[in-house]
Jmol script that loads the backbone (N, CA, C; Angstrom):
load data "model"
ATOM      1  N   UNK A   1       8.813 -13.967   8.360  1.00  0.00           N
ATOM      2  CA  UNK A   1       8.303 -15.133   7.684  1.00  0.00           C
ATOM      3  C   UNK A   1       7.848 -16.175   8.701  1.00  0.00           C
ATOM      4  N   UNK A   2       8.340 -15.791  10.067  1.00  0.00           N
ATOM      5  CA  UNK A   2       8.030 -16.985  10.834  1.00  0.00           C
ATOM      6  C   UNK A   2       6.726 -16.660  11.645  1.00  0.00           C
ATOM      7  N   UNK A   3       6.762 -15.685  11.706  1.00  0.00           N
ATOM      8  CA  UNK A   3       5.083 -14.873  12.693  1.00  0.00           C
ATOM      9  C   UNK A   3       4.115 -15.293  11.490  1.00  0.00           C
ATOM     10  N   UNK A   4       4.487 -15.322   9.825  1.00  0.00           N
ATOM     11  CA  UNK A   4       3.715 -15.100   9.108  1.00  0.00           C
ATOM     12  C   UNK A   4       2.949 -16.963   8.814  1.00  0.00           C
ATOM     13  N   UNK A   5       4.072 -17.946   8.932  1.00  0.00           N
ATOM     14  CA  UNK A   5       4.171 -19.492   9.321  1.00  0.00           C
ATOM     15  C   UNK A   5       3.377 -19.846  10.568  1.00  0.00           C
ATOM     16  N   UNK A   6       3.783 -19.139  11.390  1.00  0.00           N
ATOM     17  CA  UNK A   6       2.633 -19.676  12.617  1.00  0.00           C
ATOM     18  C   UNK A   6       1.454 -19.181  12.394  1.00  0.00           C
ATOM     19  N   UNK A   7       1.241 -17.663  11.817  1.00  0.00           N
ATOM     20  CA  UNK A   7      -0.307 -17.074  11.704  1.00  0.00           C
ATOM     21  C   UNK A   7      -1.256 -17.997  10.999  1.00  0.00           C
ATOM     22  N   UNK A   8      -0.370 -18.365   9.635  1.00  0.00           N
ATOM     23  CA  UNK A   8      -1.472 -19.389   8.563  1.00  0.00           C
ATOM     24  C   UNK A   8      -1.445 -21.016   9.200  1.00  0.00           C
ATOM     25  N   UNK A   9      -0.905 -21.582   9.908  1.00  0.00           N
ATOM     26  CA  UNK A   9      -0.554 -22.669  10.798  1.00  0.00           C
ATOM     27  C   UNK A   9      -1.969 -22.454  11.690  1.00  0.00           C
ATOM     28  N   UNK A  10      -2.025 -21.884  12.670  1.00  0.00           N
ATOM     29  CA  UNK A  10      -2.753 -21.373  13.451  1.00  0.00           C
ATOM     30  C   UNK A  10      -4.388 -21.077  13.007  1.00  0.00           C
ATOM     31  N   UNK A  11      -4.507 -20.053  11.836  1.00  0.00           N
ATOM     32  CA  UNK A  11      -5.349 -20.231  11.163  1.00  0.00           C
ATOM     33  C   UNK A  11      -5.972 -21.398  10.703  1.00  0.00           C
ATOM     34  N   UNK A  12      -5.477 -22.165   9.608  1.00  0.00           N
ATOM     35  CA  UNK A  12      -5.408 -23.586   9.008  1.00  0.00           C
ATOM     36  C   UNK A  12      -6.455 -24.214  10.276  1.00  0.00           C
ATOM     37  N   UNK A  13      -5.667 -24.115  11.681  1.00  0.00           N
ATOM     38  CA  UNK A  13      -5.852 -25.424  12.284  1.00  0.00           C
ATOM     39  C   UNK A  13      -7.496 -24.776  13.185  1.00  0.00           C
ATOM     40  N   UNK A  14      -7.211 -23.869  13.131  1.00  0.00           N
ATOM     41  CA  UNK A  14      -8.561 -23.218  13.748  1.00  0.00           C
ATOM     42  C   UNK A  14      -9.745 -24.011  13.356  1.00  0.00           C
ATOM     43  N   UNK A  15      -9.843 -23.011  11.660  1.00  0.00           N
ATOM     44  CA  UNK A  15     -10.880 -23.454  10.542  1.00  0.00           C
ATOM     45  C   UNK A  15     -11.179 -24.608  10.185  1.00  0.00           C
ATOM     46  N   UNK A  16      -9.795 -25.759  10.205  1.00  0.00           N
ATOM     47  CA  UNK A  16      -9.996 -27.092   9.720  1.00  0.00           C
ATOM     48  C   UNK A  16      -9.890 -27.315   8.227  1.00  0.00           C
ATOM     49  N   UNK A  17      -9.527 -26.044   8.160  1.00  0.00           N
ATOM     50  CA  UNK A  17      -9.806 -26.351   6.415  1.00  0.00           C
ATOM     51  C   UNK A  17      -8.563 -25.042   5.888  1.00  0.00           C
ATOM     52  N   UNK A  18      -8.775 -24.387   5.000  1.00  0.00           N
ATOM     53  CA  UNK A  18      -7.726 -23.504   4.439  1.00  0.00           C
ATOM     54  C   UNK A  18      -8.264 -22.857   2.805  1.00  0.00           C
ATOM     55  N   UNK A  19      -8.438 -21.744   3.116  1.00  0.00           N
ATOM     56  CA  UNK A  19      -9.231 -21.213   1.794  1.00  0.00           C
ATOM     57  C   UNK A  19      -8.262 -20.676   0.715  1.00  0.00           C
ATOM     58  N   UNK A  20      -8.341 -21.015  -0.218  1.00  0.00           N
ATOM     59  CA  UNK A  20      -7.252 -20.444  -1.086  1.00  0.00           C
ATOM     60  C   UNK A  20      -7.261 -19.068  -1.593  1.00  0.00           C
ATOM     61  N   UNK A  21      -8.754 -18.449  -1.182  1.00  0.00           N
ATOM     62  CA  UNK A  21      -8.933 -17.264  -1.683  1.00  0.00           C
ATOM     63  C   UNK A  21      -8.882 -15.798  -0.976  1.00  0.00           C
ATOM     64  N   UNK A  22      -7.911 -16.416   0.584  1.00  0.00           N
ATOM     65  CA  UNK A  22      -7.565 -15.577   1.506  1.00  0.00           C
ATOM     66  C   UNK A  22      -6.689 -14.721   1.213  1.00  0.00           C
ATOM     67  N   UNK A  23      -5.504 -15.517   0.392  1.00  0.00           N
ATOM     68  CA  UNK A  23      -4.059 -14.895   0.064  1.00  0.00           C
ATOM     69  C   UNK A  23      -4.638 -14.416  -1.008  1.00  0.00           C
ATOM     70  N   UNK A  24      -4.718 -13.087  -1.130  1.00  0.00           N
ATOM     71  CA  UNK A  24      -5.264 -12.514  -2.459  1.00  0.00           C
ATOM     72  C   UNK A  24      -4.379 -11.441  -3.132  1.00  0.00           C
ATOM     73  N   UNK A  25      -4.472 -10.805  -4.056  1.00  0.00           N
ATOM     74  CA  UNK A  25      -3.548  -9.652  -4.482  1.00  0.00           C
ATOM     75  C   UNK A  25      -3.445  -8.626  -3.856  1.00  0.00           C
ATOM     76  N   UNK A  26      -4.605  -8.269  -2.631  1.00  0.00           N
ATOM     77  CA  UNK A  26      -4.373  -6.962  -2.363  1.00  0.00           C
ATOM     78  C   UNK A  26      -3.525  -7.351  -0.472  1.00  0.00           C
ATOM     79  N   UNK A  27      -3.966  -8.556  -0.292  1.00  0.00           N
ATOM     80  CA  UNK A  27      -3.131  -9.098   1.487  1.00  0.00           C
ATOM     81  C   UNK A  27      -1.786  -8.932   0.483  1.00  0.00           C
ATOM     82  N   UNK A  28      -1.410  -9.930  -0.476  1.00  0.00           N
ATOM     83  CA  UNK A  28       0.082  -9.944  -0.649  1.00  0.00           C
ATOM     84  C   UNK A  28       0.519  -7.706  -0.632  1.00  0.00           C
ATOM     85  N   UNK A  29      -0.611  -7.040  -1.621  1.00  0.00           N
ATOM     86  CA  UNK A  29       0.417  -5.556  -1.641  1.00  0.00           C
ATOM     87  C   UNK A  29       0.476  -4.806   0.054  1.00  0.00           C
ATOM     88  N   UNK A  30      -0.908  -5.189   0.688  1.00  0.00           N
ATOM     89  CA  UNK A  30      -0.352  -4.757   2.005  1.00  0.00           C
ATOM     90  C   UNK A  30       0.791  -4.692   2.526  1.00  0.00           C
ATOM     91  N   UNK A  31       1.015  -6.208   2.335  1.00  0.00           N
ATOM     92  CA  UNK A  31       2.271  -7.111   3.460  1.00  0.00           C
ATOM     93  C   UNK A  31       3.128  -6.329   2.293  1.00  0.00           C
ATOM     94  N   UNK A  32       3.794  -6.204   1.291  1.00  0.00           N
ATOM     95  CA  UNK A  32       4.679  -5.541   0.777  1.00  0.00           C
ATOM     96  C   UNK A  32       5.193  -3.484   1.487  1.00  0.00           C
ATOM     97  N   UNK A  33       3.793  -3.122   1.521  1.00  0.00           N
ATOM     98  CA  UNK A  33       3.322  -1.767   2.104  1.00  0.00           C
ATOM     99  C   UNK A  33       4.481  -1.660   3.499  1.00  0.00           C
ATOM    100  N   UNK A  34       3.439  -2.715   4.254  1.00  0.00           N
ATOM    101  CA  UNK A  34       4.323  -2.724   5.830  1.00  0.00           C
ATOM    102  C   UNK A  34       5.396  -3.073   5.611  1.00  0.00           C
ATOM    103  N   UNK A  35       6.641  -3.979   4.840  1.00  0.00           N
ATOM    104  CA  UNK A  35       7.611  -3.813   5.099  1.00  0.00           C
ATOM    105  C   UNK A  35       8.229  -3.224   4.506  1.00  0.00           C
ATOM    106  N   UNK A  36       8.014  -2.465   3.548  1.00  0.00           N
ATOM    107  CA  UNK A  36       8.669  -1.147   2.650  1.00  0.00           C
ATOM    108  C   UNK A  36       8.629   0.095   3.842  1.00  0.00           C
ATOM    109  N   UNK A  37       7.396   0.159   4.547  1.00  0.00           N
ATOM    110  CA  UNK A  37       7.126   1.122   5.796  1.00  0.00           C
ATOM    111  C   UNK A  37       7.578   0.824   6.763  1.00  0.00           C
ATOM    112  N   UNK A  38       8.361  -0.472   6.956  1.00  0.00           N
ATOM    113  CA  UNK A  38       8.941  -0.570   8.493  1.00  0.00           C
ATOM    114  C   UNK A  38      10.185  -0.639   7.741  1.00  0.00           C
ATOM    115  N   UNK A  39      10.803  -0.087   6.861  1.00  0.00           N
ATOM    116  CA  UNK A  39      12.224   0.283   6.801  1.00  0.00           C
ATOM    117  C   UNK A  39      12.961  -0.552   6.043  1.00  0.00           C
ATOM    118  N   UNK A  40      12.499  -1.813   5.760  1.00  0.00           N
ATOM    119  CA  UNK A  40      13.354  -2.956   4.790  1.00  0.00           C
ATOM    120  C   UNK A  40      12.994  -2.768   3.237  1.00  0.00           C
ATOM    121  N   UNK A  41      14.063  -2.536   2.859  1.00  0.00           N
ATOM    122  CA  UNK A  41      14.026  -1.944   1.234  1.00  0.00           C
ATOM    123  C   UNK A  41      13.905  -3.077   0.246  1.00  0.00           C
ATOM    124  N   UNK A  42      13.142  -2.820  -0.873  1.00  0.00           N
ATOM    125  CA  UNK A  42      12.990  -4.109  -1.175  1.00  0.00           C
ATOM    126  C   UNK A  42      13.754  -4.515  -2.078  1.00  0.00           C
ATOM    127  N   UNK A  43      15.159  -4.148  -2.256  1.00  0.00           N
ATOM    128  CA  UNK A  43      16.329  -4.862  -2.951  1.00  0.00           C
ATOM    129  C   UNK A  43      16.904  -5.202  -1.570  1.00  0.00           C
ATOM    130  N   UNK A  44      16.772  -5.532  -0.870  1.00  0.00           N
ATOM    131  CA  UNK A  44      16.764  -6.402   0.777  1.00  0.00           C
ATOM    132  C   UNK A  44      18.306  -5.518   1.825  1.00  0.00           C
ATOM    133  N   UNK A  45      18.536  -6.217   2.635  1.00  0.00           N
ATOM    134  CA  UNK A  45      19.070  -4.753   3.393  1.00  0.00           C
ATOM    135  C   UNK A  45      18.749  -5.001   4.666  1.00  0.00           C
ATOM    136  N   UNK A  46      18.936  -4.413   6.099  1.00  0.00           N
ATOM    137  CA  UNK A  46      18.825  -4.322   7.277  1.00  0.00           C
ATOM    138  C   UNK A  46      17.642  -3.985   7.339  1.00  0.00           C
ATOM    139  N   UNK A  47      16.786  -4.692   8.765  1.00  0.00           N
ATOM    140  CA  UNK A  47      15.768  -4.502   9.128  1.00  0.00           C
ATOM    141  C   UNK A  47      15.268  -5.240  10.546  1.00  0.00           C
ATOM    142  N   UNK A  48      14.777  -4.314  11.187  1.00  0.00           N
ATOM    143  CA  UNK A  48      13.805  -5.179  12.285  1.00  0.00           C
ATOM    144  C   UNK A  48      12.849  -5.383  12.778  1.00  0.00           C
ATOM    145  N   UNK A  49      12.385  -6.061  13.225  1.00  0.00           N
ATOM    146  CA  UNK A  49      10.826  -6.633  13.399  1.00  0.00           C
ATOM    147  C   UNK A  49      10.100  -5.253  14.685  1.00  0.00           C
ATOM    148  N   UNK A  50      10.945  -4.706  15.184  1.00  0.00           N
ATOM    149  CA  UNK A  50      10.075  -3.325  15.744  1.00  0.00           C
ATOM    150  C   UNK A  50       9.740  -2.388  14.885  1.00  0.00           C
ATOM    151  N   UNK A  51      10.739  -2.165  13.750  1.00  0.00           N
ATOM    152  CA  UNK A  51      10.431  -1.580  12.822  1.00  0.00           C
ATOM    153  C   UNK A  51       9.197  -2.504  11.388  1.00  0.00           C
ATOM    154  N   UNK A  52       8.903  -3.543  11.221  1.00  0.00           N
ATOM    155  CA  UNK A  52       8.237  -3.871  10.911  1.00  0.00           C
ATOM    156  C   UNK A  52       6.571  -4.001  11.588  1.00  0.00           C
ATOM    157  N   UNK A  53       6.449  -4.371  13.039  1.00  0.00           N
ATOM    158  CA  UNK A  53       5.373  -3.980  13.350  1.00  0.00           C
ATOM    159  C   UNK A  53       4.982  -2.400  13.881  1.00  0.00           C
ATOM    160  N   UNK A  54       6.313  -1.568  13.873  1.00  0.00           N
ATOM    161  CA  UNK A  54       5.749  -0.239  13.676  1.00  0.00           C
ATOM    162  C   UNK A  54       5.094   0.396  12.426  1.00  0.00           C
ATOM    163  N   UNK A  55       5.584  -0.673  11.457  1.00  0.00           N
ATOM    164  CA  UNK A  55       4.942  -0.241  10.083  1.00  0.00           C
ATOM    165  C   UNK A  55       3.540  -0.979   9.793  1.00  0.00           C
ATOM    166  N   UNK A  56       3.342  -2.098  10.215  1.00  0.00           N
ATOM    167  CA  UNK A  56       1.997  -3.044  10.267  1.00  0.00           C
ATOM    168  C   UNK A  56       1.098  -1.893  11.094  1.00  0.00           C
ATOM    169  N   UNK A  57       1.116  -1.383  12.788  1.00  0.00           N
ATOM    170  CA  UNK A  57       0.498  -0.684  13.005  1.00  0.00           C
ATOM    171  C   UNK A  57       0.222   0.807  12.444  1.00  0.00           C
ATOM    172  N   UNK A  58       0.749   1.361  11.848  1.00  0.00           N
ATOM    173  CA  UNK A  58       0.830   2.758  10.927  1.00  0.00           C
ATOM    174  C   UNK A  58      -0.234   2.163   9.841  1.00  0.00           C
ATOM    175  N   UNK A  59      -0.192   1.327   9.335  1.00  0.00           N
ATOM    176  CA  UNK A  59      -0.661   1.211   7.869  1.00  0.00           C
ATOM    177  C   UNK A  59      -1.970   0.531   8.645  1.00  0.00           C
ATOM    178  N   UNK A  60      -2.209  -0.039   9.640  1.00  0.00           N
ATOM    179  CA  UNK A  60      -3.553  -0.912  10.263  1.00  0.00           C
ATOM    180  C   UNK A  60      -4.321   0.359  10.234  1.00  0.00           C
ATOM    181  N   UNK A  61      -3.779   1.581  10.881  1.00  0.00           N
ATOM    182  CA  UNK A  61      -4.622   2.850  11.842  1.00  0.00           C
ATOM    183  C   UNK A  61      -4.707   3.320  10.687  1.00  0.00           C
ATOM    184  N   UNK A  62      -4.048   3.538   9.590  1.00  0.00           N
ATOM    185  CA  UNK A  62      -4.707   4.260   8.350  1.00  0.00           C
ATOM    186  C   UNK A  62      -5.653   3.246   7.225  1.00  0.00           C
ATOM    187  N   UNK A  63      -5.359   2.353   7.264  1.00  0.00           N
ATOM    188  CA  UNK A  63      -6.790   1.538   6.808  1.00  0.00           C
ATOM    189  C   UNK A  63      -7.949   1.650   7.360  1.00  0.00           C
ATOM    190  N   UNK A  64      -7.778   1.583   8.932  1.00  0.00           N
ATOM    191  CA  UNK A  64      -8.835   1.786   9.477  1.00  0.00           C
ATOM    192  C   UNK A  64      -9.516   2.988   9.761  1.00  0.00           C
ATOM    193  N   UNK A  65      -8.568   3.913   9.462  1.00  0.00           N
ATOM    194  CA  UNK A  65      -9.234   5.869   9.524  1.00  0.00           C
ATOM    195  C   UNK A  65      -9.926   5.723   7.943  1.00  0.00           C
ATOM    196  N   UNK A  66      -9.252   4.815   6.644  1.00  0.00           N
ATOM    197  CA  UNK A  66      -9.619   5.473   5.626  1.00  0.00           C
ATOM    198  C   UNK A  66     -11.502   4.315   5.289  1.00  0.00           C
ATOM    199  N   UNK A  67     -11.321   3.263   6.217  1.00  0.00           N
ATOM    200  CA  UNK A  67     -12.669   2.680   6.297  1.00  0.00           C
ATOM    201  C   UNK A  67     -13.593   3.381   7.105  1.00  0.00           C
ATOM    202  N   UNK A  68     -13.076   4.082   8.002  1.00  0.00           N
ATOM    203  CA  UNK A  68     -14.242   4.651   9.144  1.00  0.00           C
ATOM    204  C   UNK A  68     -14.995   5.925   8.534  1.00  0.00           C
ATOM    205  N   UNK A  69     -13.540   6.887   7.100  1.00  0.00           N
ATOM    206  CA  UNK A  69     -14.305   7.508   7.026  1.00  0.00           C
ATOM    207  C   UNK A  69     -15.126   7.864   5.454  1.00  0.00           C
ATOM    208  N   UNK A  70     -15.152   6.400   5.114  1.00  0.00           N
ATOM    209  CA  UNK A  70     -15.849   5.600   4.314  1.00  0.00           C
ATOM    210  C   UNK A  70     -15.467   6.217   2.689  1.00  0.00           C
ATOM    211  N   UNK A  71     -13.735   6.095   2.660  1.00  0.00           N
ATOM    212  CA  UNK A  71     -13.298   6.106   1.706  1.00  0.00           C
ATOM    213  C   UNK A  71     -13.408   5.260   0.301  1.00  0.00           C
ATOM    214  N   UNK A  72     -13.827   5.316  -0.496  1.00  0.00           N
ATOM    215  CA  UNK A  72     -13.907   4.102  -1.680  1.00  0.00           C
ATOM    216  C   UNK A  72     -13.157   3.034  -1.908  1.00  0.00           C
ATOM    217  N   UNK A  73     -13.156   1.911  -1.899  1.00  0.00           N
ATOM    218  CA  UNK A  73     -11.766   1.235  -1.698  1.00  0.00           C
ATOM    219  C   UNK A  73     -11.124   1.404  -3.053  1.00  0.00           C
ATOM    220  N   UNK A  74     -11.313   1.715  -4.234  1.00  0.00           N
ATOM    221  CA  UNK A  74     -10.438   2.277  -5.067  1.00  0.00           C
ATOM    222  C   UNK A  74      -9.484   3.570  -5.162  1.00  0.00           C
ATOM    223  N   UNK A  75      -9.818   4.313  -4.167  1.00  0.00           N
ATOM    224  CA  UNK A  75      -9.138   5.579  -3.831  1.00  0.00           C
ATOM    225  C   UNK A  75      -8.053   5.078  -2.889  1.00  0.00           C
ATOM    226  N   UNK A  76      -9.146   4.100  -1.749  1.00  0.00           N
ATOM    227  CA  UNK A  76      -7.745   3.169  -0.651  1.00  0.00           C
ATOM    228  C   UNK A  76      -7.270   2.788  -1.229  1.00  0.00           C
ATOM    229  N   UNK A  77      -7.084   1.584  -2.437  1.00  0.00           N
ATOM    230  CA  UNK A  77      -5.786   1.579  -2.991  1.00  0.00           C
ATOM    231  C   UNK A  77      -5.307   2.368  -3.845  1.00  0.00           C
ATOM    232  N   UNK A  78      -5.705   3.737  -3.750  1.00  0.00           N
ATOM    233  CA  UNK A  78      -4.465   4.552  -5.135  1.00  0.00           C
ATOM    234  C   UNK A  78      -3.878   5.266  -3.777  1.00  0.00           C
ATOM    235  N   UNK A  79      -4.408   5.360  -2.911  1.00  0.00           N
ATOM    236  CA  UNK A  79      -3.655   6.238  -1.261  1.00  0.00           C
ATOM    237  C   UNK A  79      -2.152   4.981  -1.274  1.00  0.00           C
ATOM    238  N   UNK A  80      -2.458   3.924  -1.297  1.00  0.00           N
ATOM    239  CA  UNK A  80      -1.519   2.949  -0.277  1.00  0.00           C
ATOM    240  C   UNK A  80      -0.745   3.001  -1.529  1.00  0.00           C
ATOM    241  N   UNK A  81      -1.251   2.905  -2.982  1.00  0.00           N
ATOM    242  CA  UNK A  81       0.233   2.945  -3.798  1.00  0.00           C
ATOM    243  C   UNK A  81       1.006   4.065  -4.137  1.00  0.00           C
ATOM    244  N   UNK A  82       0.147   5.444  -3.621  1.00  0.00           N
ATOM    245  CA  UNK A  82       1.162   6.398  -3.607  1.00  0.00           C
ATOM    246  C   UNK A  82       2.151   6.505  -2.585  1.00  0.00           C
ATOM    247  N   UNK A  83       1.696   6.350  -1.188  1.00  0.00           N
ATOM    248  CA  UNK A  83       2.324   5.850  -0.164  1.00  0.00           C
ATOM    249  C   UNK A  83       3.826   4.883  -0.794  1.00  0.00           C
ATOM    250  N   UNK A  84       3.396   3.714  -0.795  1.00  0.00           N
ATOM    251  CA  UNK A  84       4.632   2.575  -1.196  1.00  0.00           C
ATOM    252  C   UNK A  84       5.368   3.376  -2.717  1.00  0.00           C
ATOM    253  N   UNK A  85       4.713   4.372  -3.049  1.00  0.00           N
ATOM    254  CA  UNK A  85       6.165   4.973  -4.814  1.00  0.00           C
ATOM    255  C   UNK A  85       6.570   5.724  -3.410  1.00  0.00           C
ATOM    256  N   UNK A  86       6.352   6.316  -2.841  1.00  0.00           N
ATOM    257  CA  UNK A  86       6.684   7.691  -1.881  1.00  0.00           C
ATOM    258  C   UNK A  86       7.847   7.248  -1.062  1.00  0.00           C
ATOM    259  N   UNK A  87       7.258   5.818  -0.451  1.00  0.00           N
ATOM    260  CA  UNK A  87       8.551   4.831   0.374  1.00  0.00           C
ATOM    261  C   UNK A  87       9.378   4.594  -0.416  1.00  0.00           C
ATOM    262  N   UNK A  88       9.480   4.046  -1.552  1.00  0.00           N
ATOM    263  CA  UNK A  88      10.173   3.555  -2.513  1.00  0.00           C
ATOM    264  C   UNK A  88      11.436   4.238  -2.937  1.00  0.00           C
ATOM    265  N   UNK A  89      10.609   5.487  -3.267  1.00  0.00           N
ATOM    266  CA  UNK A  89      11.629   6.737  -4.069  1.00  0.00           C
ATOM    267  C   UNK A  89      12.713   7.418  -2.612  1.00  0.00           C
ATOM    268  N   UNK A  90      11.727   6.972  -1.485  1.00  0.00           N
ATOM    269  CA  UNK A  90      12.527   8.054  -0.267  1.00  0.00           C
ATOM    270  C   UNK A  90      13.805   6.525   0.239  1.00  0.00           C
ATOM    271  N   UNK A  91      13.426   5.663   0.223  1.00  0.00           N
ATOM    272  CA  UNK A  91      14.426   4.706   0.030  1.00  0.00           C
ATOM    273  C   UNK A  91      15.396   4.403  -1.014  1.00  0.00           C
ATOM    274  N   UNK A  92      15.434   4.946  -1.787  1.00  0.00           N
ATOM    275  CA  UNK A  92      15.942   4.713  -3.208  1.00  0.00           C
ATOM    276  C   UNK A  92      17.030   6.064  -3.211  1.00  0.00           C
ATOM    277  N   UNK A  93      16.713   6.576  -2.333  1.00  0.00           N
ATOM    278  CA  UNK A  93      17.606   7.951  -2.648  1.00  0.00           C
ATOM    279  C   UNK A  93      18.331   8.236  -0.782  1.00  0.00           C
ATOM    280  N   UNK A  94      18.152   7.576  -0.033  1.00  0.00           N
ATOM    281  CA  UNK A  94      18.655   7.385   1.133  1.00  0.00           C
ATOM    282  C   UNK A  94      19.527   6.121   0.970  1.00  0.00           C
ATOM    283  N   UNK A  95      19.253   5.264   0.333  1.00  0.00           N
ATOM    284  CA  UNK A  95      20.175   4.319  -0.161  1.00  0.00           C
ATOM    285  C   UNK A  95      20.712   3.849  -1.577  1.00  0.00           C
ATOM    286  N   UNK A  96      21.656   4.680  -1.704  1.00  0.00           N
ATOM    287  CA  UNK A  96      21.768   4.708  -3.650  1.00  0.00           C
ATOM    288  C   UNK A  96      22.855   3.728  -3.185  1.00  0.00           C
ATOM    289  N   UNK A  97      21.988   3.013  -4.518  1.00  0.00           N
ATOM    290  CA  UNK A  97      23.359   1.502  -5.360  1.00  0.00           C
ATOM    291  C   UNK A  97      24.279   2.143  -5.472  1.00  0.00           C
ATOM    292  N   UNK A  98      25.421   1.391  -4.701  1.00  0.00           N
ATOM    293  CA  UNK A  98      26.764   1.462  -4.457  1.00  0.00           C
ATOM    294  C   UNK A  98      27.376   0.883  -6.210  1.00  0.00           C
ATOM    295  N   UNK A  99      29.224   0.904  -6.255  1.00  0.00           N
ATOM    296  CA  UNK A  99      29.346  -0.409  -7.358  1.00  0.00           C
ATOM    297  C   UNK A  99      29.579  -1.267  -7.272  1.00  0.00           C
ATOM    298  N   UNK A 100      29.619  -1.949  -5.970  1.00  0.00           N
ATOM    299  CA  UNK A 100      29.921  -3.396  -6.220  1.00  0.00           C
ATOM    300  C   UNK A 100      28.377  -4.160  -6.151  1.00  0.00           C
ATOM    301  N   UNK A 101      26.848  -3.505  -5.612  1.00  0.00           N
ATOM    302  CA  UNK A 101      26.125  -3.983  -5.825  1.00  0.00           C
ATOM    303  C   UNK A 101      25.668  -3.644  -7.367  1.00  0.00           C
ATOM    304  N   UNK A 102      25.828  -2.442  -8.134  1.00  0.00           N
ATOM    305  CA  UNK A 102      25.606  -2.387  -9.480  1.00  0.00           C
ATOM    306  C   UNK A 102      26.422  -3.747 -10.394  1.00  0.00           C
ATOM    307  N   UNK A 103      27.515  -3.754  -9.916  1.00  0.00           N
ATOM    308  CA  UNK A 103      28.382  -4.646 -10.611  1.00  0.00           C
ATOM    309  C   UNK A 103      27.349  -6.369 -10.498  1.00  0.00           C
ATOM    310  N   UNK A 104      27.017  -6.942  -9.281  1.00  0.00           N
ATOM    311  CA  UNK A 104      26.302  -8.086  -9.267  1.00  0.00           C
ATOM    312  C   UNK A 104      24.985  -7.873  -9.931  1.00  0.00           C
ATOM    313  N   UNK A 105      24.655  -6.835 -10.545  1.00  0.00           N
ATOM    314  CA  UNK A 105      23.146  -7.181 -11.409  1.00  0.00           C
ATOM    315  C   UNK A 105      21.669  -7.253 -10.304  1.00  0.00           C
ATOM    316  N   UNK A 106      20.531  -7.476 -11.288  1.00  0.00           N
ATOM    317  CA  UNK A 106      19.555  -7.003 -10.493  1.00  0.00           C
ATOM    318  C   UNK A 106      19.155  -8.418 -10.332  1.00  0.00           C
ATOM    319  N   UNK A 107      18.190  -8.770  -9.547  1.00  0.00           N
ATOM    320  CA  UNK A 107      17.576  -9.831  -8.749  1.00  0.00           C
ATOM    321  C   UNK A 107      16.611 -10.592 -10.119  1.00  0.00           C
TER     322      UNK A 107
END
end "model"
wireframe off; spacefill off
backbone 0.3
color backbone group
């Protein structure tokens, strides 16, 4: 959150200005992508930032293989959300709810 604070900081001050139509639905499912792919589960849990920009670069080099080799971007996103059920389910079953987190309820 703090790389992500200085990036739009940084940005902001570049431009002079700040577009609201940067943060869009598909930057927010990325940024979800990479950290489901760098290992942090998203009922929250251990994680680290090598493992998060190992997952930012994995998912950069396959955006950029699936633009180079001029994939539809509707197919790019049905690739990246099978990807993130694929993370999901392989996280979900490497880390099964215990009971004392069943017992506190869901988020």
């Amino acid at each position: 959150a703090l790389v992500a604070l200085a990036a739009g900081l940084l940005s902001a001050s570049s431009l002079l200005s700040m577009n609201t139509r940067v943060v869009n639905s598909t930057l927010l499912y990325d940024i979800i992508l990479v950290v489901v792919i760098g290992g942090i589960g998203l009922s929250g849990g251990k994680g680290g930032m090598r493992n998060v920009i190992g997952g930012a670069l994995l998912i950069g080099i396959m955006l950029n293989a699936m633009t180079i080799i001029d994939i539809p971007h509707i197919y790019q996103n049905l690739i990246k959300a099978t990807i993130l059920l694929i993370a999901i389910i392989i996280d979900s079953l490497l880390n099964p709810r215990d009971e004392q987190t069943a017992q506190q309820g869901d988020i």
